[in-house]
C-alpha positions in Angstrom: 139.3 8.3 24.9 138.1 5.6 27.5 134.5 4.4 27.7 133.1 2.9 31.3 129.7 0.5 30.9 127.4 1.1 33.6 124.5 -1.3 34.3 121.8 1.4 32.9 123.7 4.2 31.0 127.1 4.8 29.7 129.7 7.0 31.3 132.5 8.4 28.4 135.0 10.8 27.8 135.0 13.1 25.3 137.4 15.7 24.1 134.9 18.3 26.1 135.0 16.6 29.4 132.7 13.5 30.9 129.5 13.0 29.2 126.6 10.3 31.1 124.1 9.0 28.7 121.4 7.1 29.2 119.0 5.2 26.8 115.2 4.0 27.8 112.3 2.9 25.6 113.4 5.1 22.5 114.5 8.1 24.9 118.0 9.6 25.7 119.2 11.7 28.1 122.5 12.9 28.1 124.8 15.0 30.5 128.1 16.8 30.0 130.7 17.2 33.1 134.0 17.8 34.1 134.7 14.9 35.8 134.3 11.0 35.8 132.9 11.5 39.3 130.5 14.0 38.5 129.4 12.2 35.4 128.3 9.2 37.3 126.3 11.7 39.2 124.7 12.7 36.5 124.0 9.4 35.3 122.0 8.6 38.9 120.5 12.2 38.4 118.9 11.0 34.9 118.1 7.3 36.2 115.5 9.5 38.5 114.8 11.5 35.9 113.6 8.5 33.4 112.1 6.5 36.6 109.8 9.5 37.5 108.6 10.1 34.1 107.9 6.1 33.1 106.2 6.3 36.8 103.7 9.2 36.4 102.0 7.8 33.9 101.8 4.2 35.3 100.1 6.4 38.4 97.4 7.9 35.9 96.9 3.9 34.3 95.6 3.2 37.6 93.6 6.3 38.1 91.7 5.5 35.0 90.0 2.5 37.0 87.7 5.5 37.5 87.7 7.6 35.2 84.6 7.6 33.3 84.0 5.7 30.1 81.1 7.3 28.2 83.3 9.6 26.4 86.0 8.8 23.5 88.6 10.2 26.2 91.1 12.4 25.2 95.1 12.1 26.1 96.7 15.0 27.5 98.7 15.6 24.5 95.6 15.7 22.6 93.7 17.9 25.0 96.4 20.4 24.7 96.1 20.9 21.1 92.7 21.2 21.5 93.2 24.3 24.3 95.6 25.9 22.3 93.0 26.1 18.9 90.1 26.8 20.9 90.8 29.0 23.7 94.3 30.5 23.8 95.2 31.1 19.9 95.7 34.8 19.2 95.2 35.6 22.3 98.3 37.7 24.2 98.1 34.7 26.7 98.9 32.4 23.7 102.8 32.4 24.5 102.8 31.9 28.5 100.0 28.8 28.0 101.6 27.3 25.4 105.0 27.2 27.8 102.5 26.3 30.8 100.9 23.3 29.4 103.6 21.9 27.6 104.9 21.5 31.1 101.7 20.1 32.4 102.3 17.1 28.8 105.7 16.7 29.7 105.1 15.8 33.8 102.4 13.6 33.0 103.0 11.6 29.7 101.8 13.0 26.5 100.1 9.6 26.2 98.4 9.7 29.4 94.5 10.3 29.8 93.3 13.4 31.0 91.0 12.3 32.5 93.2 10.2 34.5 94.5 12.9 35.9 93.3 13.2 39.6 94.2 15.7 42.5 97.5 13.1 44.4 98.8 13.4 40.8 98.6 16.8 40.4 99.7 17.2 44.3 102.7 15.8 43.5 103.6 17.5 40.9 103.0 20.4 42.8 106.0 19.4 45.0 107.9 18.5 42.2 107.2 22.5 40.8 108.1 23.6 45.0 111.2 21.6 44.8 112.2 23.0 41.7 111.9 26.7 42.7 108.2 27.9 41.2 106.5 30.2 43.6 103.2 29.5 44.4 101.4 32.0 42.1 103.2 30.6 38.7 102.2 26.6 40.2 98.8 28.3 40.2 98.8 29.5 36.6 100.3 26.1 35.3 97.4 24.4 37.5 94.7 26.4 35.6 96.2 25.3 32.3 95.2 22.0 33.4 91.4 22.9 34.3 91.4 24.8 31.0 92.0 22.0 29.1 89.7 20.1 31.1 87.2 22.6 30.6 87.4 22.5 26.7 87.7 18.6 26.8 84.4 18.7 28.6 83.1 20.9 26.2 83.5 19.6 23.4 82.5 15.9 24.7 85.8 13.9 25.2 85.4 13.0 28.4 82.1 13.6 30.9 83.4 15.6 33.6 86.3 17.3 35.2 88.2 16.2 38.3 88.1 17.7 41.2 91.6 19.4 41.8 93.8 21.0 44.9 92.9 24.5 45.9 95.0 27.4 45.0 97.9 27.8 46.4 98.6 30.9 48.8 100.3 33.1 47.8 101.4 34.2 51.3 103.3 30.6 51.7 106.4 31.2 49.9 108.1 34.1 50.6 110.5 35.7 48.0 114.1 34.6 47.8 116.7 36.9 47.1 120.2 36.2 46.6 122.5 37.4 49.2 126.0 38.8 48.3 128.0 36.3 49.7 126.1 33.5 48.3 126.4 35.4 44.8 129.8 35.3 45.0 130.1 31.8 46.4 128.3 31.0 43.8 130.4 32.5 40.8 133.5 30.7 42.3 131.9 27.3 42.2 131.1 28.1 38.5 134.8 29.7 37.6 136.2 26.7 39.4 134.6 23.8 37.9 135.4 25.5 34.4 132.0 27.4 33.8 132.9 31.0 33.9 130.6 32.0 31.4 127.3 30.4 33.7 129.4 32.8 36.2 128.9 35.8 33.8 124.8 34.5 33.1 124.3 34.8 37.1 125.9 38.8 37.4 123.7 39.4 33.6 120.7 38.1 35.5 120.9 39.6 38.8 121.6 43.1 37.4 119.2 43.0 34.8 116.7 40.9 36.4 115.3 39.8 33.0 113.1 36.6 32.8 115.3 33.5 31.8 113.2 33.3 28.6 114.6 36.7 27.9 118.0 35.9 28.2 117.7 32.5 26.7 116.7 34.1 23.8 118.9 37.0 23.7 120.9 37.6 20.3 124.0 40.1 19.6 121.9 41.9 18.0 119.9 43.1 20.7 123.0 44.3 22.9 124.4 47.6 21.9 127.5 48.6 24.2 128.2 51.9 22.7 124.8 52.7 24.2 125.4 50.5 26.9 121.5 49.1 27.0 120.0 45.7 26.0 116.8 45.0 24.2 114.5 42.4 25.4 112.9 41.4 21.9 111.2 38.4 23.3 109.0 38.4 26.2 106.8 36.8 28.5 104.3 39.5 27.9 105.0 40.2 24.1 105.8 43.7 24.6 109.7 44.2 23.6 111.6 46.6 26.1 114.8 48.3 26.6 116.9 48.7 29.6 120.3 50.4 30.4 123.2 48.4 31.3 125.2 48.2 34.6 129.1 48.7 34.3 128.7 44.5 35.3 126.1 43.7 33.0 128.1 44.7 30.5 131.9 43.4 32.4 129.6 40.0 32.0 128.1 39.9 28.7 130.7 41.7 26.6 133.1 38.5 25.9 130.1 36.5 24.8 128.8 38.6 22.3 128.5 36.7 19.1 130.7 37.7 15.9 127.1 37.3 13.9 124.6 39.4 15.7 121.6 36.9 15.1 123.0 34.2 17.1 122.4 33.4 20.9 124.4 35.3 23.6 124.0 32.6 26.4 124.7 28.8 25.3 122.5 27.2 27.8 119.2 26.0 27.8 116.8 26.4 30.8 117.8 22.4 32.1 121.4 23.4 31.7 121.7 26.1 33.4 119.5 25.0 36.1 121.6 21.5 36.3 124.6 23.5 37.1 122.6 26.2 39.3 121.3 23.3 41.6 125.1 22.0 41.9 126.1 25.2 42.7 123.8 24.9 45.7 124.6 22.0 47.0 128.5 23.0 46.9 127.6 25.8 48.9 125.7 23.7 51.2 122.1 25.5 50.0 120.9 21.9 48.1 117.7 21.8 50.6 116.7 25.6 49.9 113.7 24.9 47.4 113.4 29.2 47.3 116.5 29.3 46.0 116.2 29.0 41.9 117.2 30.8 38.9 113.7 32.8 39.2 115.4 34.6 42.8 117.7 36.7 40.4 114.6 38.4 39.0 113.0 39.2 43.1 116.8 40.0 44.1 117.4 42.9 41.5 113.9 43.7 42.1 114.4 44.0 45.5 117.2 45.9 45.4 116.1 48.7 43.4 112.7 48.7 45.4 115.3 49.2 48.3 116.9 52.2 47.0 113.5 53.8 46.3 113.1 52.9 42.6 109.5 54.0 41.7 106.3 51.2 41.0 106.2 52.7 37.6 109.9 52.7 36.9 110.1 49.4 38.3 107.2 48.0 35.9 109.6 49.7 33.5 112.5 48.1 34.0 111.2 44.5 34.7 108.7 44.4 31.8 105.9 43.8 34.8 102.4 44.6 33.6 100.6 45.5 36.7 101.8 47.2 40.1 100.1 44.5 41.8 103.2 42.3 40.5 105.7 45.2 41.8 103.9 46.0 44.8 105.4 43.7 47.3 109.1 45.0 46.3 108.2 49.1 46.9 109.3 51.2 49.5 109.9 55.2 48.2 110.1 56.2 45.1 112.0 58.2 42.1 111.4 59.7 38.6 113.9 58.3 35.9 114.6 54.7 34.9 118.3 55.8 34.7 117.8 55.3 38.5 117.9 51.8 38.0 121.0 51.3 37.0 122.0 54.6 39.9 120.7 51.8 42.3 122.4 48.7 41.3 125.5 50.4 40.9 125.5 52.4 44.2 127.1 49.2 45.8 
């Protein structure tokens, strides 16, 4: 095995391909690729990665030159907790704000001041969230976690009052993305030909199931039966466990990874994983600039598609685990009375 020194990180090979690592302050981010070439890539990728989040909260040091001072102050890590105890425990909204302001900790800096937090921070955040594929009414929902917790913190008396942050969002701004065919399949060559053919499989499981990444993340063996050829979402955004039929792909794509014990994962990526290699995908196919374009866009595509083919709002609710029609409303056109329609639809092509 060789070993290649770079000025900030190391570059090595490893019996599993090229891994970039990189060390800063007590942190370390590492990457795995095929190539030396593409793991020096990744090593610039995680430079910008450390840079950006030792920056941010350098940006909220200097915003605290007005923050005010009557008040013990409270970091965002802190404030968080706080939330969590106080305003989102046993609630069904529990889960999603947990997820939502642990994203708001990790942007900032868990050390950083909340009160320090002022609307050109969060604005760029916001571009960071665009850039990374959120749609406008998700940015919106991680935004009020944010004034949540500042609510509480006020509250309670850590700090004196809350910023003043950026409107909502539109929701009209972003339209939906959906994956065309040929950039599907563009897409699943990239992944077979840089040795990834099981990300390959994840992209059909995802587009003909249209199941939230959290669901699939989290899928075991357990919850796939293929004599019945249906899956069980156990874990969900909304806490309400569904089953769905499987497609003749769906289940082409997830029957070599099913694993020998059924409580283990199906997938082996994480969400950064799997969105690493769905951003170079992208850019290989020339789509790097298309900020619409994310790992979400399977969920709107298979949507889509059975809205197309006159899949009914109830059945659609149904099969997505959506809990209102005004979240399926904007994919309807006619509609049908069985939710083996879905899987009629997706395979009609």
């Amino acid at each position: 095995m060789t070993t290649t020194i770079d000025t900030a990180g190391t570059v090595r090979q490893t019996a599993r391909g090229w891994v970039a690592d990189l060390k800063h302050r007590g942190q370390r981010l590492t990457a795995l690729r095929q190539t030396e070439t593409e793991a020096r890539q990744a090593l610039e990728a995680l430079r910008h990665r450390m840079q950006r989040k030792t920056a941010m909260p350098a940006r909220a040091e200097a915003a605290m030159a007005t923050a005010p001072a009557e008040c013990p102050g409270i970091t965002l890590q802190e404030a968080r907790r706080l939330s969590l105890r106080v305003r989102w425990a046993g609630t069904s909204y529990e889960r999603t704000a947990a997820i939502y302001s642990q994203a708001i900790v990790d942007w900032f800096g868990p050390a950083t001041q909340l009160a320090a937090i002022n609307a050109p921070l969060v604005e760029a955040w916001r571009q960071e969230l665009i850039r990374n594929g959120n749609q406008p009414a998700t940015i919106n929902k991680k935004c009020s976690a944010l004034r949540a917790m500042q609510s509480d913190a006020v509250l309670h008396g850590y700090i004196t009052a809350a910023p003043q942050l950026p409107r909502q969002m539109k929701l009209r701004n972003l339209k939906d993305r959906v994956l065309l065919d040929h950039e599907r399949d563009l897409m699943i060559q990239w992944f077979i030909g840089v040795g990834q053919p099981v990300a390959a499989d994840l992209l059909v499981f995802l587009l003909e199931t249209g199941c939230r990444w959290g669901e699939s993340e989290r899928l075991t063996g357990g919850d796939v039966d293929l004599q019945a050829c249906r899956v069980t979402f156990s874990q969900t955004k909304t806490n309400r466990p569904r089953s769905v039929p499987l497609t003749r792909r769906a289940v082409d794509a997830i029957s070599p990874h099913l694993p020998a014990v059924k409580g283990h994962r199906v997938w082996p990526y994480s969400y950064g994983q799997y969105q690493n290699l769905f951003a170079r995908a992208k850019g290989a196919i020339g789509l790097a600039e298309d900020s619409a374009l994310g790992i979400h866009t399977c969920r709107h595509t298979c949507a889509s598609r059975l809205a197309s083919r006159g899949v009914s709002q109830g059945m659609l609710m149904a099969w997505g685990g959506w809990r209102s029609l005004a979240a399926v409303q904007r994919y309807m056109h006619l509609g049908t009375d069985a939710l083996s329609a879905c899987v009629e639809a997706l395979e009609s092509d």
